[in-house]
Kinemage of the C-alpha trace (Angstrom):
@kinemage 1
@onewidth
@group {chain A} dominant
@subgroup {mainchain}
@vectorlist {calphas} color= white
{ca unk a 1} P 123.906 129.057 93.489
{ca unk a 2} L 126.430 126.930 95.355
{ca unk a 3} L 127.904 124.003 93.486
{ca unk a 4} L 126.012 121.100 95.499
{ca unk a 5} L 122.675 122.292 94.683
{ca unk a 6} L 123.433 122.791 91.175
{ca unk a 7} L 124.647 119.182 90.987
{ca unk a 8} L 121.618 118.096 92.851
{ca unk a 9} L 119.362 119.867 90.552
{ca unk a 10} L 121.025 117.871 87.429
{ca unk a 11} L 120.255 114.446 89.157
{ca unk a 12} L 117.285 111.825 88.512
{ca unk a 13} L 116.717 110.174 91.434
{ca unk a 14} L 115.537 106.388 90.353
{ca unk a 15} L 113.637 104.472 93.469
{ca unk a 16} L 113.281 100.937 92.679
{ca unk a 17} L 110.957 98.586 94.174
{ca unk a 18} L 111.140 94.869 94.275
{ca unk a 19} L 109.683 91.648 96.235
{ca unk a 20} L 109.680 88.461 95.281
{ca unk a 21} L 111.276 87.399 91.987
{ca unk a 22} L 113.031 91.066 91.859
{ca unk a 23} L 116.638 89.999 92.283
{ca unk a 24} L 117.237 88.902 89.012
{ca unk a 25} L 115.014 91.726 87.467
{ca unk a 26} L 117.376 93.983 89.383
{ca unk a 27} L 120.043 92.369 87.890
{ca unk a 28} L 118.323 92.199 84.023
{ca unk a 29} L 117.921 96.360 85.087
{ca unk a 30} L 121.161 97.345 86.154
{ca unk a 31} L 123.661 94.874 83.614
{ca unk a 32} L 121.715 97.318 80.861
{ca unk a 33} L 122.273 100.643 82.652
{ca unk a 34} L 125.775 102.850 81.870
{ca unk a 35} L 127.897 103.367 84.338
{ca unk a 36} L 127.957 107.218 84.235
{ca unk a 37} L 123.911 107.230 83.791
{ca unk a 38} L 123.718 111.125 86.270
{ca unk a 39} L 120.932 109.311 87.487
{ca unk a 40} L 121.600 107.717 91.494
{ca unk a 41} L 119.902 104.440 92.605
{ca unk a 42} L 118.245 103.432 95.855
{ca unk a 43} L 116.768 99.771 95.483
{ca unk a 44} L 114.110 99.072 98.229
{ca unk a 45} L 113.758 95.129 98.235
{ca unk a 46} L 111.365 92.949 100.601
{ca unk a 47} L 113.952 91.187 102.757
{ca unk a 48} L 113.678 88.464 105.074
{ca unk a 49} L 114.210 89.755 108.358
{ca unk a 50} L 116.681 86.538 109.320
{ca unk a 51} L 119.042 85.976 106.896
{ca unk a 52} L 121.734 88.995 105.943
{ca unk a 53} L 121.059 89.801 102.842
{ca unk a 54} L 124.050 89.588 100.096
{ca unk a 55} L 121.832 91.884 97.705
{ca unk a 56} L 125.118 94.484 97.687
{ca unk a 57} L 127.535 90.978 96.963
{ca unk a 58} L 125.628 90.066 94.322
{ca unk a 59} L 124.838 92.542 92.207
{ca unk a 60} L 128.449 93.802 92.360
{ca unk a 61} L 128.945 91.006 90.501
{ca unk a 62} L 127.040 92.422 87.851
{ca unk a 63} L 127.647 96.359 87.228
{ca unk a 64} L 129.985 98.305 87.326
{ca unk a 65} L 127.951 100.830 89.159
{ca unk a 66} L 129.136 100.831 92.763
{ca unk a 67} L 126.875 99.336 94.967
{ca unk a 68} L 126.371 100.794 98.612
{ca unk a 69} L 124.571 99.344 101.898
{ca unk a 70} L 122.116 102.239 102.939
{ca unk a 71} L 123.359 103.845 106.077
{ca unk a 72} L 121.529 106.229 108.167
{ca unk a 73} L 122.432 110.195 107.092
{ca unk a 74} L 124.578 109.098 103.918
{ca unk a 75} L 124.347 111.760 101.279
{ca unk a 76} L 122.725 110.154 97.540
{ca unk a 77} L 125.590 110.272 94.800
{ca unk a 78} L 124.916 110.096 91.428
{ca unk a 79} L 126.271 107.062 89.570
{ca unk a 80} L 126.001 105.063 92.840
{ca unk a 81} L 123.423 102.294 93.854
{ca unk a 82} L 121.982 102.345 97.320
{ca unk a 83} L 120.353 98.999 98.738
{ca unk a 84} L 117.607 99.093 101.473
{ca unk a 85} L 119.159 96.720 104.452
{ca unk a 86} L 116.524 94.245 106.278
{ca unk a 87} L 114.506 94.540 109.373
{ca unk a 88} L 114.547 98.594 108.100
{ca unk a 89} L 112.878 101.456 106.541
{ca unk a 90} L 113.963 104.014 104.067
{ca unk a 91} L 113.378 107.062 103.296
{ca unk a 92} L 115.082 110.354 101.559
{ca unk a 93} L 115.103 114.068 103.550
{ca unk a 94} L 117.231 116.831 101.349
{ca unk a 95} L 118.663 114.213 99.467
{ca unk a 96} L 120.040 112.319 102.582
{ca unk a 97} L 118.838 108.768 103.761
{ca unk a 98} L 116.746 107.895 106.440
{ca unk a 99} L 116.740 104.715 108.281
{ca unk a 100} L 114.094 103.726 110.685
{ca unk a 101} L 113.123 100.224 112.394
{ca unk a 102} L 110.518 98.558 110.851
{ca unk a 103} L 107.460 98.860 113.192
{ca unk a 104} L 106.746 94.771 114.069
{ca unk a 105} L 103.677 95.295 115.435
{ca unk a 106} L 101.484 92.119 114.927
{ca unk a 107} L 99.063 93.142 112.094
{ca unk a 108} L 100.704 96.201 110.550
{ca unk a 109} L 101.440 95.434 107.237
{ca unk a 110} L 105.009 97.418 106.123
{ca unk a 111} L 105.329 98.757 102.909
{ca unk a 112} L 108.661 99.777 102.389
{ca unk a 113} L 108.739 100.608 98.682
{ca unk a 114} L 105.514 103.216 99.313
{ca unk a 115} L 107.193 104.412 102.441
{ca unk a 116} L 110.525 105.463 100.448
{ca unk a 117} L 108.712 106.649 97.068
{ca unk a 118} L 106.303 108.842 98.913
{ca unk a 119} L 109.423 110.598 100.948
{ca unk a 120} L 111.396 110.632 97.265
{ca unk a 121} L 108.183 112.166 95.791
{ca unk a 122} L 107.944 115.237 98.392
{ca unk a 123} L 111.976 115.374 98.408
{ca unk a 124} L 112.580 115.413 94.789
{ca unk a 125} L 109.685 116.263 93.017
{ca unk a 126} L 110.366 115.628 89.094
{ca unk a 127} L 113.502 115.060 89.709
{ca unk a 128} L 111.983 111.829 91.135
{ca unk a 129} L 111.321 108.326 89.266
{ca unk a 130} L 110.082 105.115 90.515
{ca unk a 131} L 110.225 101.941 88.967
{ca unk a 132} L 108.782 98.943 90.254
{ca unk a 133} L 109.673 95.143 89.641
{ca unk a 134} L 108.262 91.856 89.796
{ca unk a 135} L 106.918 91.096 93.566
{ca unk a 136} L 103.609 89.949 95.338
{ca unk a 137} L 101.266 91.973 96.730
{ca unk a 138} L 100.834 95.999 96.252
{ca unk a 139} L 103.595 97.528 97.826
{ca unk a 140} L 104.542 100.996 95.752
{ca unk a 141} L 101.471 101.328 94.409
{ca unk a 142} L 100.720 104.429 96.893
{ca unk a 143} L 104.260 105.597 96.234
{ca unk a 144} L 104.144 105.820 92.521
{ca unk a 145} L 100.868 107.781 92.747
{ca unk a 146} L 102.870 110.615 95.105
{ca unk a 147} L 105.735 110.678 92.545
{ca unk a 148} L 102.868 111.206 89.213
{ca unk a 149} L 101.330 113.825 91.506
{ca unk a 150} L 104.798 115.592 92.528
{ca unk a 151} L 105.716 115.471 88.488
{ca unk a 152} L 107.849 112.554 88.673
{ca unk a 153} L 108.011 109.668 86.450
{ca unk a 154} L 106.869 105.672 86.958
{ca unk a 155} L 108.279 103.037 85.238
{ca unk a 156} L 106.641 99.377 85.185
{ca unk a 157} L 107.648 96.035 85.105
{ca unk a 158} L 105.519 94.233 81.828
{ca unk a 159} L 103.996 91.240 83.715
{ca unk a 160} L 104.797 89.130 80.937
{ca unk a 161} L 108.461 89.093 81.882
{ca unk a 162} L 107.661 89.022 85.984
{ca unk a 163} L 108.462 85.907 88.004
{ca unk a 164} L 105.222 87.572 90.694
{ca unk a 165} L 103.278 89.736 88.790
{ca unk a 166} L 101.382 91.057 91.805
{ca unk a 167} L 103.457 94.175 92.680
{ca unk a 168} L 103.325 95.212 88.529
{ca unk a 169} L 99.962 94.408 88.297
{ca unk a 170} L 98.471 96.526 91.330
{ca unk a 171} L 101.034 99.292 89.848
{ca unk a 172} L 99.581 99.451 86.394
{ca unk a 173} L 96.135 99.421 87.599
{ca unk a 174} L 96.584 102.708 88.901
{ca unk a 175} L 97.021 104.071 85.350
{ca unk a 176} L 99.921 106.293 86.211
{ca unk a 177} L 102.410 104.362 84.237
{ca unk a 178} L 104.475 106.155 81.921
{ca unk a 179} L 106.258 103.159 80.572
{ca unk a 180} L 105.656 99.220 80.827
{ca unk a 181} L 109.030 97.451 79.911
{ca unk a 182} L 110.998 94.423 79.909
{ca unk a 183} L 113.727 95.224 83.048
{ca unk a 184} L 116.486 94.936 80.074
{ca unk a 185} L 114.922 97.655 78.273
{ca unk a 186} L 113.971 100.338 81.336
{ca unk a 187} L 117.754 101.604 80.809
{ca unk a 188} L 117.249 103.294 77.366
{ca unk a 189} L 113.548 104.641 78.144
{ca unk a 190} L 115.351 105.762 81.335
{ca unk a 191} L 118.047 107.453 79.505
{ca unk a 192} L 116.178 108.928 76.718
{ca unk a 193} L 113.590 110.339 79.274
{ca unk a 194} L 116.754 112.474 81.339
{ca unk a 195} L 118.088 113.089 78.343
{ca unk a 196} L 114.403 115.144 77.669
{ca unk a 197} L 112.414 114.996 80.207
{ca unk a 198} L 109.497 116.607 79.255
């Protein structure tokens, strides 16, 4: 076995979805996470379209985890956080990522976080775990269902501590969560569940 795929085969891959009211659980998430976790982030975030987002500034701020805009073809590190940037679309192919253009169609509703957890789901199988944060609506609540049926693990926001408790809502209807947690305390679950998986 060469040396890449072995490393591959030792990493978690954690997709993390957030809308509205996500930045500062995304924050809460990652000030609680070690820096040498093995486990490599991508954070899919609903972005306004017209602003540039300073998602990668500001979380800087607040890990030491370094914190990467998502290019097209960049190869996922461990120990690294990769941020979704706007007007795009995400998605994970042999553990590079994919950027497409949002389709703006009038009346197609995008849904980033189930576009990216879906690809993560048929890309990394149980090596694969979604979490998904406060936000409106139901985005990732197709994706977590592809990483439950791939073996993967879902983590869930505890609408008590949600700013929008639509996205964690429509998640934990689906009945595939494995754990419902305060942001602050998905880092030890997280840990503990690498650590033994099964």
């Amino acid at each position: 076995m060469n040396k890449e795929s072995d490393a591959d085969t030792l990493v978690h891959y954690v997709g993390i979805g957030a809308s509205a009211g996500g930045l500062e659980a995304i924050e809460e998430f990652f000030t609680h996470m070690p820096e040498r976790s093995n486990l490599a982030f991508i954070v899919i975030q609903h972005l306004s379209p017209d602003y540039k987002s300073l998602m990668v500034e500001l979380l800087s701020k607040k890990t030491k985890i370094p914190v990467l805009r998502s290019v097209d073809g960049m190869q996922v590190k461990p120990n690294h956080i990769y941020m979704i940037p706007p007007k795009k679309n995400l998605s994970i192919f042999h553990g590079r990522l994919v950027l497409k253009e949002k389709d703006n169609t009038r009346g197609v509703v995008n849904l980033p976080i189930d576009i990216f957890l879906r690809s993560l789901a048929e890309d990394k199988a149980e090596r694969a775990i979604a979490v998904i944060l406060s936000g409106t609506g139901s985005d990732g609540m197709r994706g977590i269902r592809a990483i439950k049926e791939h073996g993967g693990m879902v983590m869930v926001q505890d609408e008590t501590t949600s700013k929008f408790n639509g996205m964690p809502r429509a998640a934990i209807s689906t009945g595939v969560a494995d754990f419902i947690l305060a942001p602050k305390k998905m880092p030890d679950q997280l840990m503990a569940y690498v650590g033994h998986p099964y």
